[in-house]
FIVEXTOR-650315 format. One line per field, with one value per residue: x, y, z of N, C-alpha, C, O, CB in turn; residue in one letter. Coordinates in steps of 0.001 Angstrom, whole numbers, plus 500000, padded with zeros to 6 digits. Glycine has a CB too. Example, Ala and Ser with C-alpha at 12.3 -4.5 7.8 and 13.67 -1.06 7.14 Angstrom:
! FIVEXTOR-650315
n_east: 513190 512850
n_north: 494310 497750
n_up: 507800 507080
ca_east: 512300 513670
ca_north: 495500 498940
ca_up: 507800 507140
c_east: 513200 512900
c_north: 496700 500030
c_up: 507800 507870
o_east: 514236 513409
o_north: 496681 501138
o_up: 508465 508039
cb_east: 511308 514084
cb_north: 495527 499402
cb_up: 509046 505725
type: A S
END
This chain:
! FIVEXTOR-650315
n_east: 500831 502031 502652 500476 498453 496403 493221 492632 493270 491265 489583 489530 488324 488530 488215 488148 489043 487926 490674 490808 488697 486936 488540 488591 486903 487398 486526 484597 482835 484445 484640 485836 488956 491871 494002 496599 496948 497529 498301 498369 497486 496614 496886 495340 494844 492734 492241 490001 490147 489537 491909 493340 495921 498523 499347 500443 501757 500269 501337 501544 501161 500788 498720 495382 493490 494465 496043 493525 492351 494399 494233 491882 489978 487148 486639 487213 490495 491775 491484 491326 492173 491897 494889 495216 493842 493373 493717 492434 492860 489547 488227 486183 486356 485771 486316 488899 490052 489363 491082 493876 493759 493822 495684 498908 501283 500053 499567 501840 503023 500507 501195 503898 504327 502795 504564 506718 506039 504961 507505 509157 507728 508008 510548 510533 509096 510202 512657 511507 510709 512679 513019 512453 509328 510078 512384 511023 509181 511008 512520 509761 508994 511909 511105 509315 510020 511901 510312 508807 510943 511981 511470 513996 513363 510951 508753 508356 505545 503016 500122 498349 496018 496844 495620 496140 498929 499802 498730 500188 502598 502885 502305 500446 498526 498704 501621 502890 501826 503611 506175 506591 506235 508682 510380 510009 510238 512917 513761 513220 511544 508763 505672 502451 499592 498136 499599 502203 505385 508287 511954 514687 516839 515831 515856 518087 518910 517504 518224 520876 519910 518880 520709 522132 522553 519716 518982 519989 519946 517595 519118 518864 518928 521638 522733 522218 524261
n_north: 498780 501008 504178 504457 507158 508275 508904 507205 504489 504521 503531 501282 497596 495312 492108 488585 485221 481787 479087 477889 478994 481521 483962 485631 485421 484431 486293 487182 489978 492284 493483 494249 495829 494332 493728 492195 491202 488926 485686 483147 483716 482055 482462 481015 479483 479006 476626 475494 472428 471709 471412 473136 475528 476738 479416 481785 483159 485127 486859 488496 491857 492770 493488 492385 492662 494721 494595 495105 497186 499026 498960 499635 497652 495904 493261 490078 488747 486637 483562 483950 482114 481409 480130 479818 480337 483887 487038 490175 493453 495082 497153 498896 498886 500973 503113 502194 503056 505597 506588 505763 507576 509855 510289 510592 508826 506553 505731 505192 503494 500867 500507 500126 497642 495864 495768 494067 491578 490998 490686 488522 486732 486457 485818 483428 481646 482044 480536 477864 477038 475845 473056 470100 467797 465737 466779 469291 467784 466753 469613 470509 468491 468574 471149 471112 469173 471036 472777 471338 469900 466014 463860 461893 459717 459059 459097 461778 462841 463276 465130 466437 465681 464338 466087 468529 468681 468264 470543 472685 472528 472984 471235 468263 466365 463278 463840 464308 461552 459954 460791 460407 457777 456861 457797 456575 453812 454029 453958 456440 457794 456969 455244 455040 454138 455680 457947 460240 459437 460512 459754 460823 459741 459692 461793 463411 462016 462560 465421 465462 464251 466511 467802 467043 467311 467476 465438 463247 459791 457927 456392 453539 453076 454588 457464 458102 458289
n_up: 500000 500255 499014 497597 497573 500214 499315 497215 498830 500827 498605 498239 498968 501590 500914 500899 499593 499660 499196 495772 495195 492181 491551 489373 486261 482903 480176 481212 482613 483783 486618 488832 490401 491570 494673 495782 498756 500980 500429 497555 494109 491001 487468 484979 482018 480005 477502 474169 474004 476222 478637 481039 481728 483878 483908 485240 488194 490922 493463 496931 497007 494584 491440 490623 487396 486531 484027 482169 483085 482358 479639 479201 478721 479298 480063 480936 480452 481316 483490 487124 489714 493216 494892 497143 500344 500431 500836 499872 498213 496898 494605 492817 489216 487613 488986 489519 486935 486404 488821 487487 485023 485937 488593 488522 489536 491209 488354 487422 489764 488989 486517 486587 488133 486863 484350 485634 485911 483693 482769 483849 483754 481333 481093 482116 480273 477846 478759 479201 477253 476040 477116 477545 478201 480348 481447 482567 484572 486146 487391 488632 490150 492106 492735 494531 496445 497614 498649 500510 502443 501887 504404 506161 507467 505817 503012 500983 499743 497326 497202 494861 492215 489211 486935 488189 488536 485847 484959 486404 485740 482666 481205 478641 480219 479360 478627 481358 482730 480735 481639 484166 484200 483446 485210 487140 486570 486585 488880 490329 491680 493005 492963 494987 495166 493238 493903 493828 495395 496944 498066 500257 499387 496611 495844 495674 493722 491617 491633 490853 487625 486949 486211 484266 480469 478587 476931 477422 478582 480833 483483 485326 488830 491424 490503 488056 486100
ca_east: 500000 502680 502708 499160 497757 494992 492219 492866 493125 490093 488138 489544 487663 488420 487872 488811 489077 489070 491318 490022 487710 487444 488632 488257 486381 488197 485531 483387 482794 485408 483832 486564 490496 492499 495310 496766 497951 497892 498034 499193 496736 496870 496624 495053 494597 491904 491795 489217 490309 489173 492422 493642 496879 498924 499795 501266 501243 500373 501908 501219 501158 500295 497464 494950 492467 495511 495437 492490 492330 495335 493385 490476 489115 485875 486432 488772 491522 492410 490831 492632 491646 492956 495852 495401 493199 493920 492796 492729 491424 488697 487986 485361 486777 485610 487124 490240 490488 489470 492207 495062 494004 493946 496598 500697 501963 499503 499850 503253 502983 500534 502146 505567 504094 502839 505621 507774 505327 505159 508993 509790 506842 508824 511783 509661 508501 511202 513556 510919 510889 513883 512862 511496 508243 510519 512951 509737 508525 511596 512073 508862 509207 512444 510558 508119 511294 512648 509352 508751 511433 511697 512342 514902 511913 509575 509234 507584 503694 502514 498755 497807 495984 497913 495775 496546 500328 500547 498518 501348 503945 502274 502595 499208 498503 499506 503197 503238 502303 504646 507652 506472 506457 510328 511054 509384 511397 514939 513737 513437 509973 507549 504142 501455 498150 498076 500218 503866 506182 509873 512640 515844 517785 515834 515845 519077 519150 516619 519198 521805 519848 518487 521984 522574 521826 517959 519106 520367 518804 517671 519786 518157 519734 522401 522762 521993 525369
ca_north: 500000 502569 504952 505100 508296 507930 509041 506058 503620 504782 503321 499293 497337 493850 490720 487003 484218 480747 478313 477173 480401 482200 485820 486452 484427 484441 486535 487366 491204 492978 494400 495341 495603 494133 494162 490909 491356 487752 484354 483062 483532 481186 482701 479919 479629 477567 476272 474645 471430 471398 471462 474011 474838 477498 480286 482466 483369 486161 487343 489278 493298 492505 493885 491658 493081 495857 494747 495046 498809 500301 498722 499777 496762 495252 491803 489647 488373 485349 483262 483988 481564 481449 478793 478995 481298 484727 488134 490699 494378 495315 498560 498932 498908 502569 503903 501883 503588 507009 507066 506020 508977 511330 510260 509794 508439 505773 504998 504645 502345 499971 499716 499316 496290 494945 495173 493564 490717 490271 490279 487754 485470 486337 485483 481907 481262 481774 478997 476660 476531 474622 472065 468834 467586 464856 467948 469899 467209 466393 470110 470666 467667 469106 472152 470044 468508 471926 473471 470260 468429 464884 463255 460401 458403 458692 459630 462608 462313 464502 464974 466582 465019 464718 466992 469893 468972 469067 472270 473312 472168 473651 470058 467655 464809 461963 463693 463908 460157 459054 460987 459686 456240 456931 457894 455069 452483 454172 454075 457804 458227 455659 455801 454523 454838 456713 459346 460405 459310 460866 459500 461658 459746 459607 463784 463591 461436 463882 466349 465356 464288 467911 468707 466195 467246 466984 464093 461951 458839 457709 455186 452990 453189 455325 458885 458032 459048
ca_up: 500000 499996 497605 497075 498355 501057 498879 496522 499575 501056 497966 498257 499946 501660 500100 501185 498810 500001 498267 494504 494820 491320 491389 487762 485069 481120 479089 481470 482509 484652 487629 489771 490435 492945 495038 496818 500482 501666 499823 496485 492941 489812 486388 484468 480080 479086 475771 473926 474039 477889 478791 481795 482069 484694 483255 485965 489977 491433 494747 497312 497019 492781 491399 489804 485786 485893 482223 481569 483471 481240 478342 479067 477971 480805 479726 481452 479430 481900 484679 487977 490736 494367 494880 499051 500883 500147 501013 498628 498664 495670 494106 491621 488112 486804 490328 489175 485920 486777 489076 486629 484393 487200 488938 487665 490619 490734 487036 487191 489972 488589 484949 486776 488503 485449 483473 486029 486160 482222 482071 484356 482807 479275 481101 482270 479034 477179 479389 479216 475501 475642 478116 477258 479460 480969 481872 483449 485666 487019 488043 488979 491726 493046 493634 495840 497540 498259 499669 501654 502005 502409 505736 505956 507724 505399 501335 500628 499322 496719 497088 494230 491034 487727 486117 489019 488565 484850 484938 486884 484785 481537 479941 479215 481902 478959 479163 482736 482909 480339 482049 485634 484586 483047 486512 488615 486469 486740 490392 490821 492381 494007 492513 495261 495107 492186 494358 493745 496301 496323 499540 500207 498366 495177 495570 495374 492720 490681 491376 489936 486859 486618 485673 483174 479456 478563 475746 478323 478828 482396 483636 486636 490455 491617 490399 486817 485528
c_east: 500864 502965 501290 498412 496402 493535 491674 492885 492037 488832 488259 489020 487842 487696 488526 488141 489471 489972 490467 489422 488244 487264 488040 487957 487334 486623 484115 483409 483859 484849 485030 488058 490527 493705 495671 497587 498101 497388 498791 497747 497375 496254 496494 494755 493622 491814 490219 488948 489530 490243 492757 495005 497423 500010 500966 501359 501252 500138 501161 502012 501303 498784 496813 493791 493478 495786 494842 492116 493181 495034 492109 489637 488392 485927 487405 489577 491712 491380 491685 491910 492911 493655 495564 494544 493979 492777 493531 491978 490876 488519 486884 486403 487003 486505 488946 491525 490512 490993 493974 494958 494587 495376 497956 500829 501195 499200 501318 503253 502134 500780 503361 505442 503972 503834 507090 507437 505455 506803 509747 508892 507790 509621 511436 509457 509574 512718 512449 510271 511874 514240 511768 510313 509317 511422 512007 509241 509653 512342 510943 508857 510802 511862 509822 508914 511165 511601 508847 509985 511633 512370 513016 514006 511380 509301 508270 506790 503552 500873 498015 497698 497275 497178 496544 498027 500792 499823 499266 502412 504040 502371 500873 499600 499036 501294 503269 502939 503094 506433 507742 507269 508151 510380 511388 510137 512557 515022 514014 512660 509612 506224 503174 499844 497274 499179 502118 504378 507644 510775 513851 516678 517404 515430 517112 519295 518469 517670 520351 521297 518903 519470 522628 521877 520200 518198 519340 519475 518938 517758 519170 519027 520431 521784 521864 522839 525989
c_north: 501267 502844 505163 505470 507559 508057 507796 504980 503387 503675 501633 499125 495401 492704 489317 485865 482977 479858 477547 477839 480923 483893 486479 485515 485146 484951 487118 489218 491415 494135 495483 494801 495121 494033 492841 491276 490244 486672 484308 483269 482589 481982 481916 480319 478371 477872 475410 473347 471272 471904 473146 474315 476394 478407 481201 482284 484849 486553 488357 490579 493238 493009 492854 492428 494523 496005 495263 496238 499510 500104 499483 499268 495945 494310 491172 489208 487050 484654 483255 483208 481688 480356 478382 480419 482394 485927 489589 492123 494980 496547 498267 499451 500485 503278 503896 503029 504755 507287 506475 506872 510278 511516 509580 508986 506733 504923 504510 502990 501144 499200 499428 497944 495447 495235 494124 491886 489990 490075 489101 486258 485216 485366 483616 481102 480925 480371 477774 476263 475610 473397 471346 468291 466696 466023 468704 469641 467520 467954 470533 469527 467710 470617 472168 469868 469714 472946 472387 469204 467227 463949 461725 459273 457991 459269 460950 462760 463706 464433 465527 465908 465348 465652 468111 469724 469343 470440 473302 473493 472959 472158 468943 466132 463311 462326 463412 462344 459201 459235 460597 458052 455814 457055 456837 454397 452855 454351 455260 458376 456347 455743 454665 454789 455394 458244 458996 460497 459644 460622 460640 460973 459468 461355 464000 462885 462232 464793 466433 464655 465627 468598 468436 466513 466581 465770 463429 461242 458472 456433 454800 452958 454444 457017 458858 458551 457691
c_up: 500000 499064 496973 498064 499223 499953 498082 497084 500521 499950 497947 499575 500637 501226 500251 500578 499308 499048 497089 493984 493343 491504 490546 486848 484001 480931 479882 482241 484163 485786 488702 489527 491527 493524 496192 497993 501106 500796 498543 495540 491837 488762 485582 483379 480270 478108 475524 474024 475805 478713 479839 482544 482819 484042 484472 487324 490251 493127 495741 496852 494854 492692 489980 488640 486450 484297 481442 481750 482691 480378 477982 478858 479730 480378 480453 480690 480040 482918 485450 489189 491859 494942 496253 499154 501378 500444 500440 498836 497007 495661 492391 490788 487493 487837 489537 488129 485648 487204 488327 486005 485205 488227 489247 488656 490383 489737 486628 488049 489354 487314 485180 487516 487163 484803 484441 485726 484511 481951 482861 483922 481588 479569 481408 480944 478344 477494 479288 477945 475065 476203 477729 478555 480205 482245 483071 484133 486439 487821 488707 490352 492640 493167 494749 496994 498350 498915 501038 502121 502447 503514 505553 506523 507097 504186 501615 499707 498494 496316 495872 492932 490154 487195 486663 488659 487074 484309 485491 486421 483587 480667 480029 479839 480973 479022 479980 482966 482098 481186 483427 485431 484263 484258 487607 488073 486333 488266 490944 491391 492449 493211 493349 495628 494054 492984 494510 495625 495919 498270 499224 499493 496489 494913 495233 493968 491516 490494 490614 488137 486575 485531 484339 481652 479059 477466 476387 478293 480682 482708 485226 487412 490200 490955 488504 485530 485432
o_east: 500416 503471 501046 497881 495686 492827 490519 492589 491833 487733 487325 489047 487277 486471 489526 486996 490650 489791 489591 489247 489442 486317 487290 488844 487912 485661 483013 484596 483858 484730 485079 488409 489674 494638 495050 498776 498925 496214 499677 496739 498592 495081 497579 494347 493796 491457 489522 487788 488990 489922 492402 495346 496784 501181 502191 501025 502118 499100 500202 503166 502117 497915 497329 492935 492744 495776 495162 491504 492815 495373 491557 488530 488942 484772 488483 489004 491834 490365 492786 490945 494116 492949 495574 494549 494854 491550 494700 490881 491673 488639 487017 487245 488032 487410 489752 492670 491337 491867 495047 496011 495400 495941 498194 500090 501646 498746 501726 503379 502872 500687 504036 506399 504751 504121 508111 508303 505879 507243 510878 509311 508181 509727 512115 509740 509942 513392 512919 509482 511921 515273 510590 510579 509448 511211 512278 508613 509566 512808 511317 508697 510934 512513 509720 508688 510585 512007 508613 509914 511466 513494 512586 513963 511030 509772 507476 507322 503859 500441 496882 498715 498220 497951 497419 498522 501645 500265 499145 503149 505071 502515 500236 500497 499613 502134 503684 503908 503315 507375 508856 508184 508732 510471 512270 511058 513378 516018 514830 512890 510012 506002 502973 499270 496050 499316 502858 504005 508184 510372 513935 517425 518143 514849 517293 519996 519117 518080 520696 522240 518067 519321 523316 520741 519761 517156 518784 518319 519863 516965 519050 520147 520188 520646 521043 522454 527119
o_north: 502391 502131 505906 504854 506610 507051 507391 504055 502273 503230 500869 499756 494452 492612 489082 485509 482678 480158 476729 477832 480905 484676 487452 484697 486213 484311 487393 489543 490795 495355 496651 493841 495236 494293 492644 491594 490357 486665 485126 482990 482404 482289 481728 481480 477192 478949 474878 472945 470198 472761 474211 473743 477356 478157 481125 481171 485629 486533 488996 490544 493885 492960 492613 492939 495415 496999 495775 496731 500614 501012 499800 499790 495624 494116 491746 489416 486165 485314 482796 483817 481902 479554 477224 481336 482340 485886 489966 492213 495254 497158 497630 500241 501005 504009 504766 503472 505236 507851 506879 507510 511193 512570 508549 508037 505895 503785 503711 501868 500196 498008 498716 497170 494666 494068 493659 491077 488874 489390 488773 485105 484172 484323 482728 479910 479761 479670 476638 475344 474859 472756 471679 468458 467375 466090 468664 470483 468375 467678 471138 469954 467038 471259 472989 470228 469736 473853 472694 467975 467184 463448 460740 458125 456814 460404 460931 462842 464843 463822 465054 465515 466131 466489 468675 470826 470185 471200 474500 474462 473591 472184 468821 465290 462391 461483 462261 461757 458032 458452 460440 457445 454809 455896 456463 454064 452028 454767 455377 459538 455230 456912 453575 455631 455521 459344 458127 461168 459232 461117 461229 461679 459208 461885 464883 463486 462437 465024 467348 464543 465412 469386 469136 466069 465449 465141 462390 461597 458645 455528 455635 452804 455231 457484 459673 459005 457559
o_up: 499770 498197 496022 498988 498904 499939 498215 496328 501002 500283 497702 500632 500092 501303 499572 500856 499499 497868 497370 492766 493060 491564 490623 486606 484204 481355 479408 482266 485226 485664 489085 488842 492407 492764 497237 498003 502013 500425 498294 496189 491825 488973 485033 483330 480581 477631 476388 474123 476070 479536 479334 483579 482394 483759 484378 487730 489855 493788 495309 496425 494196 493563 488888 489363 486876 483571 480369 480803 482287 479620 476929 478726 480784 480001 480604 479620 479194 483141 485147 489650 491727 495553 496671 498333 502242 500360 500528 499389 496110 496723 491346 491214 487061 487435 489206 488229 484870 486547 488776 486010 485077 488520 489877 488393 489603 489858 485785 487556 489085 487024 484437 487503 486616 484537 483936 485394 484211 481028 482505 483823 481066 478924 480894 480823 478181 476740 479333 477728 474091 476011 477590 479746 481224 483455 484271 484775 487321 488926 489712 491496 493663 493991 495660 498149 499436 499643 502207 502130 503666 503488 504953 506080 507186 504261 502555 498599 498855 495339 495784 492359 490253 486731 486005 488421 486793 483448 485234 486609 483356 479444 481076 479865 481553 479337 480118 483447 482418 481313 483927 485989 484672 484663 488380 488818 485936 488858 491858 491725 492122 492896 492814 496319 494030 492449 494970 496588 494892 499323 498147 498815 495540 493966 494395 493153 490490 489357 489867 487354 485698 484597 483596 481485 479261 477279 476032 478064 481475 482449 486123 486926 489285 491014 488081 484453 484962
cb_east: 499061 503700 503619 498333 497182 494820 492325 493799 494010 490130 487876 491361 486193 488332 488112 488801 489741 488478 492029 489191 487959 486907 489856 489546 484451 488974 485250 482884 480999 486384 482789 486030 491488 492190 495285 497519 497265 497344 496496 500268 496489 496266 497151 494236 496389 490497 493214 489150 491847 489029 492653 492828 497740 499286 498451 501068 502448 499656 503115 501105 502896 500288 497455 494471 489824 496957 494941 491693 492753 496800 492969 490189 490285 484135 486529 488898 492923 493855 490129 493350 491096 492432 497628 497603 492480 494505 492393 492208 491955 487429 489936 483988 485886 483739 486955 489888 490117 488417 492011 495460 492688 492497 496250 502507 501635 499136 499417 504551 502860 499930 502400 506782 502791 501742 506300 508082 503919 504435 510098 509999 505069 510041 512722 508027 507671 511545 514125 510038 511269 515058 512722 512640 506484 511359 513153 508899 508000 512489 512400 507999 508945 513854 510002 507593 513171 513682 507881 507643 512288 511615 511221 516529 510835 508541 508651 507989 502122 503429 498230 497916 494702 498230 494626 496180 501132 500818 497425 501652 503967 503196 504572 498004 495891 498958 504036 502394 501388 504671 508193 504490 505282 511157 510392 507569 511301 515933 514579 513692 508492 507017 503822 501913 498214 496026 499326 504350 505992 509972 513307 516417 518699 514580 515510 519793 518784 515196 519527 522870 519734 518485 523148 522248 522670 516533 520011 520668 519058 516545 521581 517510 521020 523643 524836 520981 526159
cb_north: 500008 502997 504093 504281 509606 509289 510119 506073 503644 506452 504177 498271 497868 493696 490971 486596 484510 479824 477386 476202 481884 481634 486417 487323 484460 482448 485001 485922 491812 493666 493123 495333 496714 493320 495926 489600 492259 487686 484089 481546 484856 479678 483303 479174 479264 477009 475011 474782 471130 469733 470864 473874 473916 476769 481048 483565 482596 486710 487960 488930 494152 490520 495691 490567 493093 495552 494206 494128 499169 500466 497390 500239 495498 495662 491419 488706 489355 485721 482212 485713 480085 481948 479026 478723 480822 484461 488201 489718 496108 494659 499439 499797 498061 503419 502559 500526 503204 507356 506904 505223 509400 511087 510501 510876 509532 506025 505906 505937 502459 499915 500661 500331 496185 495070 496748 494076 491286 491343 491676 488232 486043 487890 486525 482172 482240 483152 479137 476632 477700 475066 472564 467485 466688 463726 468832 470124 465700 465239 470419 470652 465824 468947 472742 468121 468162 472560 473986 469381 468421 464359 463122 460355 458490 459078 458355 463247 462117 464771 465506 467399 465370 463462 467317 469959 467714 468125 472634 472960 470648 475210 468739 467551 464223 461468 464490 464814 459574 459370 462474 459493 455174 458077 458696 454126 451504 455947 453249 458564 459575 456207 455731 454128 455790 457119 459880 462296 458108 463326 457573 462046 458639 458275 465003 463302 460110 464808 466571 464428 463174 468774 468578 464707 466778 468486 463897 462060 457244 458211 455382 451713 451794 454604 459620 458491 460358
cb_up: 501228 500509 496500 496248 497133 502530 498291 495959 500018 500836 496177 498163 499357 502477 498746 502734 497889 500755 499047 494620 496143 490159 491077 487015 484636 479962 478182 482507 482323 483656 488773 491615 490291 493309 495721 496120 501789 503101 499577 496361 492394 489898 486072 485024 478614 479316 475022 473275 473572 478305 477817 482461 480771 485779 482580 485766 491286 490641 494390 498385 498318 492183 491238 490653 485618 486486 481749 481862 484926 480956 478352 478617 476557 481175 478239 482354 479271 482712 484786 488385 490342 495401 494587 500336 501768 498884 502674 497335 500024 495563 493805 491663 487434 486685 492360 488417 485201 487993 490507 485875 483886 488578 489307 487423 492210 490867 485961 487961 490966 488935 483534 487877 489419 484455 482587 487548 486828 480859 482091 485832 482099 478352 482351 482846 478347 477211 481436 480231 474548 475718 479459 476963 479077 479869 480572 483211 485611 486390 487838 487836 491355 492862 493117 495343 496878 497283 498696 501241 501690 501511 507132 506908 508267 506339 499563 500609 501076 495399 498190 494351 490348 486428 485660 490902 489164 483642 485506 487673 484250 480872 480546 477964 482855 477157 479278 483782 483071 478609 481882 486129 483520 482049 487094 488840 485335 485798 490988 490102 490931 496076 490478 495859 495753 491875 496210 492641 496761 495329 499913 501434 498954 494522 497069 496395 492919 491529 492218 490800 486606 487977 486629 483639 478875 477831 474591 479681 477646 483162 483447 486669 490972 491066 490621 486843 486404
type: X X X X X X X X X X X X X X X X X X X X X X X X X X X X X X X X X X X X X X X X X X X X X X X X X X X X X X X X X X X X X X X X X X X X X X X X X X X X X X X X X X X X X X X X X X X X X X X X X X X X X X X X X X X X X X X X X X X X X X X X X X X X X X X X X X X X X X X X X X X X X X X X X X X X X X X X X X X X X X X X X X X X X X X X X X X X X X X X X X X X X X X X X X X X X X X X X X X X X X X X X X X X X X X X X X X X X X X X X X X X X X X X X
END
C-alpha cells in the first residue's frame, strides 16, 4: 500500500478468497480491480480442448484486471483463481480507471508492477521453451522437495491430482504420465496409490539428473550418471 495516496486507499475494499475460489472468470465482465495482500493467485489459460493449464502466479502486494484497466478493455483476458486462501482488497473497476488517468503516481505504479510481472513470465517462458516435458517434471518435483522436504523416515507424498500437477507444469497429463512412469522404472519416484512418492535419496538422485543434458537417457539406480 505505499505509495498510494489515502484518497485512493480509502476506495479498496476487503475481500477474502478461500482456496480454489474464482477471482476472475476468462471473458466474462470485469467488475473490479484488485490488490493481493495475503496468499498466492493462479493465472490459468483455458483452451478449447478442455484442457487448463497454469499460466502464471500472482503474489502478494500485485494487482489483479491491471490489464484490463490500462486497456480499458471490461472483459477479462484470463481466469485467475485462488491457489490457498487469500485476502485481497477490491475497488470497483471505473474507480480503478478514473484514478490512473487522474493520477501519475499511481499509474506509474501499477504499469511498473505489470511490466515487472510480464517480464519475468517472458523470462519463464522463454527457458521453458527449451525444456522437454521429461525435463519439466523432474524440476517441477524438486521444487516440491525443496518446499517440503523429504524426511529420511519417510518419502515425501505429493497429494495433488495429475491433472493439478501438469497444469502446473504447463505440459498435458499423457506427458506427465509418460515421464512419471520413466522415473518410477529408473527408480526415481515411488508411485502409490496413484500418488507420487519421492525419499531423500531419490531427491538427490533427481538432482543430479536435473543437471545432466535433457538428451540423456535415464539410467536405473544410483545417480543416473
Amino acid at each position: 500500500m505505499a505509495g498510494i495516496p489515502e484518497y485512493i486507499r480509502s476506495k479498496f475494499v476487503p475481500s477474502v478468497f478461500a482456496k480454489d475460489s474464482v477471482v476472475a472468470k476468462k471473458d466474462a465482465q470485469t467488475d473490479h480491480a484488485y490488490l493481493v495482500l495475503k496468499g498466492l493467485l493462479r493465472v490459468v489459460a483455458e483452451f478449447e480442448d478442455g484442457n487448463h493449464y497454469l499460466f502464471a502466479q500472482i503474489k502478494p502486494f500485485s494487482f489483479v484486471s491491471d490489464l484490463e484497466a490500462l486497456s480499458e478493455q471490461t472483459v477479462n483476458a484470463v481466469t485467475v483463481v485462488a491457489a490457498e486462501d487469500s485476502v485481497l482488497l477490491r475497488m470497483d473497476i471505473r474507480d480503478f480507471i478514473r484514478f490512473l488517468k487522474t493520477d501519475h503516481g499511481f499509474l506509474l505504479l501499477v504499469s511498473g508492477s505489470l511490466a515487472k510481472k510480464m517480464f519475468q513470465r517472458s523470462v519463464e517462458m522463454g527457458a521453458g521453451l527449451y525444456k522437454a516435458g521429461l525435463q519439466k517434471v523432474i524440476l517441477y518435483l524438486l521444487k516440491r522437495c525443496q518446499e517440503e522436504a523429504p524426511d529420511p523416515r519417510k518419502p515425501l507424498i505429493l497429494n495433488q491430482t495429475r491433472p493439478v500437477i501438469a497444469s502446473e507444469i504447463g505440459i498435458s497429463v499423457k506427458t506427465l504420465n509418460r515421464s512419471l512412469q520413466k522415473l518410477k522404472q529408473a527408480g526415481r519416484i515411488h508411485i502409490a496409490r496413484g500418488k507420487i512418492q519421492i525419499t531423500e535419496k531419490q531427491y538427490g538422485d533427481l538432482l543430479l539428473q536435473s543437471q545432466e543434458s535433457p538428451s540423456s537417457s535415464i539410467r536405473p539406480g544410483g545417480s543416473g550418471s
